[in-house]
Each structure stands twice: as structure tokens, then as C-alpha cells.
C-alpha positions as CSV (number, residue, x, y, z in Angstrom):
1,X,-39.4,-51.4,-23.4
2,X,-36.9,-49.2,-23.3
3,X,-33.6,-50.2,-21.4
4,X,-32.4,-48.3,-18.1
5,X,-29.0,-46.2,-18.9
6,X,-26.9,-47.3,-16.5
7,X,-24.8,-43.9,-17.1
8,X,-25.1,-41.2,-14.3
9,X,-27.0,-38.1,-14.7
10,X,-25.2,-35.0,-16.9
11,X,-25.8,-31.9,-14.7
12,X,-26.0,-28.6,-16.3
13,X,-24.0,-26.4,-14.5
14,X,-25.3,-22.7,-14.6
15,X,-23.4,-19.5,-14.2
16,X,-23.6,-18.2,-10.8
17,X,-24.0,-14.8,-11.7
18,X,-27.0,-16.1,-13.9
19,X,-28.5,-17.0,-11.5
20,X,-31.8,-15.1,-10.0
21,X,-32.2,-16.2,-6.5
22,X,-35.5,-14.5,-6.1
23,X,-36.2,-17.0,-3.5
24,X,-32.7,-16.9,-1.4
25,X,-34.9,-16.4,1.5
26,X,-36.2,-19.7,2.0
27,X,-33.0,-21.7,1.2
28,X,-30.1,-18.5,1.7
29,X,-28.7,-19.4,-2.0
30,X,-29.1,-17.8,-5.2
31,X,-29.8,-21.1,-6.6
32,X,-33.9,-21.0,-6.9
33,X,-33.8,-25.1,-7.8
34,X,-32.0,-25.0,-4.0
35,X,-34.5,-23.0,-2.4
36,X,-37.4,-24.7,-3.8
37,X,-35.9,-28.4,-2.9
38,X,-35.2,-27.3,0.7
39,X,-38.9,-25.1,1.0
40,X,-40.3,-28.6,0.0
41,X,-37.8,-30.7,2.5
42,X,-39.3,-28.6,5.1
43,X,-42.8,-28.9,4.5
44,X,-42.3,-32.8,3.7
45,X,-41.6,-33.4,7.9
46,X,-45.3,-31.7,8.5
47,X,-47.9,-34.1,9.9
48,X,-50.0,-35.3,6.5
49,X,-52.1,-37.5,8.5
50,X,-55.4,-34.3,8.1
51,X,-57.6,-34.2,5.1
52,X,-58.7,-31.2,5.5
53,X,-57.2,-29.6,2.5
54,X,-57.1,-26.3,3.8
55,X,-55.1,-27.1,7.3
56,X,-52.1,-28.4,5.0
57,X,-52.6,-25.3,3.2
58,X,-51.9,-23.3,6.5
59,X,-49.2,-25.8,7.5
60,X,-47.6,-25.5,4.1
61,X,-47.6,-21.3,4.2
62,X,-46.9,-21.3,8.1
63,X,-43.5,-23.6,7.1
64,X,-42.6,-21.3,4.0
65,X,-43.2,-17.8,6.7
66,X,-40.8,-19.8,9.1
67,X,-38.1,-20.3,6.4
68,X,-38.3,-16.6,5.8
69,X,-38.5,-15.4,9.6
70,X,-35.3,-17.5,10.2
71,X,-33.7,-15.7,7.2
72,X,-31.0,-17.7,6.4
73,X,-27.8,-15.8,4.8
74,X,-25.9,-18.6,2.4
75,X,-27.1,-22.9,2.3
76,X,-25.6,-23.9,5.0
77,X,-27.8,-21.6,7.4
78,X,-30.7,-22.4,5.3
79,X,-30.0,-26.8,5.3
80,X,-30.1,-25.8,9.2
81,X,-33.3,-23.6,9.1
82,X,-34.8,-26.6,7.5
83,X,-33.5,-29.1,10.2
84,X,-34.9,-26.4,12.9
85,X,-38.6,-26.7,11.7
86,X,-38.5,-30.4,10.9
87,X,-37.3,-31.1,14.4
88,X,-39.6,-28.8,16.0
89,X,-42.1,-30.3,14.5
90,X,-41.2,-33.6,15.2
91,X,-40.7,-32.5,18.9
92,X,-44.0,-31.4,19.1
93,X,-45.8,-34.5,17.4
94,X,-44.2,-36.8,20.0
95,X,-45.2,-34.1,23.1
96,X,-49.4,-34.2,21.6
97,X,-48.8,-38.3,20.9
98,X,-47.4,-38.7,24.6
99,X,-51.0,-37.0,25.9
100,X,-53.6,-39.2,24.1
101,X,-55.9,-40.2,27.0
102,X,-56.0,-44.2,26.0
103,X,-51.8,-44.3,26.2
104,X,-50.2,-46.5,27.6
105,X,-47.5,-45.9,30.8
106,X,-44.9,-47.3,28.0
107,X,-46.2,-45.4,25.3
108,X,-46.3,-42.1,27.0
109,X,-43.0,-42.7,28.7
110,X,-41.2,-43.0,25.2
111,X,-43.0,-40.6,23.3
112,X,-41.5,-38.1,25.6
113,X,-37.7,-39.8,25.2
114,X,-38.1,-38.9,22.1
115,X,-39.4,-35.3,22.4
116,X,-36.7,-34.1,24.8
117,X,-34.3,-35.9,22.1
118,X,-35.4,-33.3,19.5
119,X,-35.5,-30.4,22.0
120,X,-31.9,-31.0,23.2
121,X,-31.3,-31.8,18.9
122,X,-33.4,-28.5,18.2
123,X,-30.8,-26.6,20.9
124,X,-27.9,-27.9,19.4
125,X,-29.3,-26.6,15.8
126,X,-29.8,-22.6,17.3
127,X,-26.1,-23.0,18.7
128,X,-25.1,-23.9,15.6
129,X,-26.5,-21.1,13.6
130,X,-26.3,-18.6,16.0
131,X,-22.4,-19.9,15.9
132,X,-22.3,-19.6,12.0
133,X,-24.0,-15.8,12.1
134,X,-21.5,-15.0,14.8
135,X,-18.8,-15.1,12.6
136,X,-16.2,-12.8,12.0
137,X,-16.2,-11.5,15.8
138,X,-13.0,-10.2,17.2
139,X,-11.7,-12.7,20.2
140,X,-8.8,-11.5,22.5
141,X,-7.1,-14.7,23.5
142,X,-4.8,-14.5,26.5
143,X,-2.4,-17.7,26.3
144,X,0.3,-17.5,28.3
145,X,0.9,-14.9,31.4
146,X,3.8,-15.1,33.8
147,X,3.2,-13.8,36.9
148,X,6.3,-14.0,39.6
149,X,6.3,-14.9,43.2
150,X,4.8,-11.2,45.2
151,X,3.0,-10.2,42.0
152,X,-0.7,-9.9,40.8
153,X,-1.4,-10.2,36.9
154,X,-3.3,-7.3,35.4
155,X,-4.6,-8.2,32.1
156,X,-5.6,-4.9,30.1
157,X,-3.9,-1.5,29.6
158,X,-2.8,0.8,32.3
159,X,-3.0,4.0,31.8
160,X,-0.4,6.4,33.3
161,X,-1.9,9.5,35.9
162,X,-1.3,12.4,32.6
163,X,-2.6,10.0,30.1
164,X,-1.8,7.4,27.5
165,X,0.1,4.6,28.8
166,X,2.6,4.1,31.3
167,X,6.1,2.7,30.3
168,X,7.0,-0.6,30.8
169,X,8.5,0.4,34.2
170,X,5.2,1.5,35.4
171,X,3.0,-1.4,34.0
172,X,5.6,-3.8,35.7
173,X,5.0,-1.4,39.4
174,X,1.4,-1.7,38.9
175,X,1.0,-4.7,38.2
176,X,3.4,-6.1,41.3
177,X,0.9,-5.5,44.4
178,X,0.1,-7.4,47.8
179,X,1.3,-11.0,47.6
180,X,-0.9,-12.8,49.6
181,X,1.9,-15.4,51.0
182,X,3.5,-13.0,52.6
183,X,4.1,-14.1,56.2
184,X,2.8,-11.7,59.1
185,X,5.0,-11.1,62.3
186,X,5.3,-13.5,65.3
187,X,4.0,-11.8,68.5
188,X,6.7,-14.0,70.0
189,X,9.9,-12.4,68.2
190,X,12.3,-11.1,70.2
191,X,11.4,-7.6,70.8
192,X,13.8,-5.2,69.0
193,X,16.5,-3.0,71.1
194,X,16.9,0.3,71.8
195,X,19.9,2.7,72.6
196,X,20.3,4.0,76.0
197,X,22.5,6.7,77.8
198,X,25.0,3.9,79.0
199,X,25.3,3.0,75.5
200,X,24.1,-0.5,76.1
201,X,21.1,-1.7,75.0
202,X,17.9,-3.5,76.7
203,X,15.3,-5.2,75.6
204,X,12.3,-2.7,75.5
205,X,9.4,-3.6,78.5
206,X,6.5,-5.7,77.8
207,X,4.1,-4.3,77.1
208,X,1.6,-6.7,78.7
209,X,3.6,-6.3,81.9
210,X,2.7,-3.0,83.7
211,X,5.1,-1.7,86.3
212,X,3.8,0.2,89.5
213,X,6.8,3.1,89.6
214,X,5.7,4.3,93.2
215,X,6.6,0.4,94.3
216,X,10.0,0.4,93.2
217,X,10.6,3.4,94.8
218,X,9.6,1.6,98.2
């Protein structure tokens, strides 16, 4: 019998520009030993519990058409295309377990736990991907604006009335505009004064207070 090496494995590494990737669409690498393990990681989750050799047949092709619809771009995106159809299908084998007629209250109550558990994962997986792909976006990130006391923060260019853009002048006179702490006048100020042919001045009537001329006269 012959004696277990207790050395670790020698991996050959191959040129990367050797390599054929004639199945990057299932895995996303040019690697076809990585496409192939993670195609077969995939169809592993399925349900095997059917003997009907041709329903795993369909399940197997329907799970290598998934890979491919998903399309994943490098490994990483295909490790999480993998981990998208093994947790929907695990989703869905907890929903169909949950509705068997003879379960139990208990039984049904945890089989759905664990579905919307791998929904909510399955959601966090699409983020995560559709995160990934998003890459490479341009992000205009606004840290710090000063605006003082009377003035409203414009964030964005402004244009002068014969085109381009205004001067600094102008930006800072646009964007200074109704403060909304501004107080509004008392009605009970002390009315303002105005000259008269004495030069003194009196206190202008009220307005509130209307005077009948022909009376005074009487």
C-alpha cells in the first residue's frame, strides 16, 4: 500500500495569454478549469432529489443558460453569478417545502425564515454586482460649502446673461438671495416724520383713525 505524501500539491501555473477561455461566459475568466469548476458549483446547489434523468438534464442546461444570461465580465462577477442561482434556488426549495399540505405550523413557519433569509441574501448579491458593473462612474462629491448669514448656496454653474460664466463677483450676487431670518416690520414702530412748512416735524396721522374735516371746522 502505497504511503500518502504528506507534501502539498505542485500547481502548474499556465501563461495567461495561453490561455483559451472559450467558456469565460459561464465563470467571466479566461481560465476554462475556472469556468468549468464554478458551471459545476452551480449546478451542485440544484435539487437531486428526481430520478427522472431527463429533469436534471433540463435543470443542468437551464443553470448553464443562467450563467450565461447573467454574463459575468471577470471571477469575481462570475463566483457572484454562482451564489445568485444557488440562493435562488435555495429560496425557492424552502418557499415549495413551506406549502406541503401535511406541514406542520412549525415547519411551515421556518421554512419561510429561511426563504426570506435567501431573498434578502439574493438582494444583497444583485447590489453587489450591479455595484461591481457600475464601476468607473464619474461621482461629483460636494464636501464642504460655506454659506454666510443672508445667503442661499447654489451648487452648480451660473451662467452670466451673454453667455459662459459669470465672474466670481456675479456667482457671489447670485448666489446671496432672500434670507429667510430676516425680521419683518412692527406695525407698532413709531411712525416715521415728515417735514412741514413750520419746519417742525409731526408724527404722520393714523391711519386707522379717520378725521371728519367738516367737524373741526365746527
Amino acid at each position: 500500500m502505497a504511503k500518502k505524501s504528506s507534501e502539498p500539491p505542485v500547481l502548474e501555473a499556465h501563461d495567461p495569454a495561453n490561455l483559451p477561455g472559450r467558456l469565460k461566459r459561464l465563470g467571466g475568466s479566461r481560465s476554462d478549469d475556472w469556468n468549468n469548476t464554478l458551471a459545476n458549483q452551480a449546478v451542485n446547489t440544484l435539487w437531486q432529489g428526481g430520478d427522472d434523468a431527463e429533469w436534471v438534464s433540463k435543470q443542468t442546461r437551464a443553470t448553464i443558460q443562467a450563467l450565461i444570461g447573467i454574463a459575468p465580465n471577470d471571477e469575481m462577477e462570475g463566483m457572484i453569478a454562482a451564489q445568485l442561482i444557488a440562493s435562488h434556488h435555495a429560496a425557492m426549495e424552502c418557499y415549495r417545502r413551506a406549502m406541503f399540505r401535511e406541514q406542520t405550523f412549525e415547519g411551515r413557519r421556518e421554512n419561510l425564515s429561511q426563504a426570506n433569509k435567501l431573498s434578502r441574501t439574493y438582494a444583497t448579491l444583485l447590489e453587489a454586482l450591479n455595484r461591481h458593473r457600475g464601476k468607473g462612474q464619474q461621482k461629483v462629491t460636494v464636501e464642504h460649502v460655506h454659506v454666510h448669514q443672508g445667503g442661499q448656496a447654489i451648487v452648480g454653474n451660473v451662467q452670466s446673461p451673454g453667455g459662459g460664466f459669470a465672474s466670481k463677483s456675479k456667482e457671489q450676487a447670485h448666489a446671496i438671495a432672500y434670507a429667510p431670518g430676516t425680521p419683518l416690520p412692527c406695525p407698532d414702530t413709531a411712525r416715521e416724520t415728515v417735514p412741514v412748512a413750520s419746519d417742525a416735524e409731526r408724527p404722520l396721522p393714523d391711519a386707522r383713525r379717520k378725521i371728519d374735516r367738516r367737524s373741526e371746522g365746527e
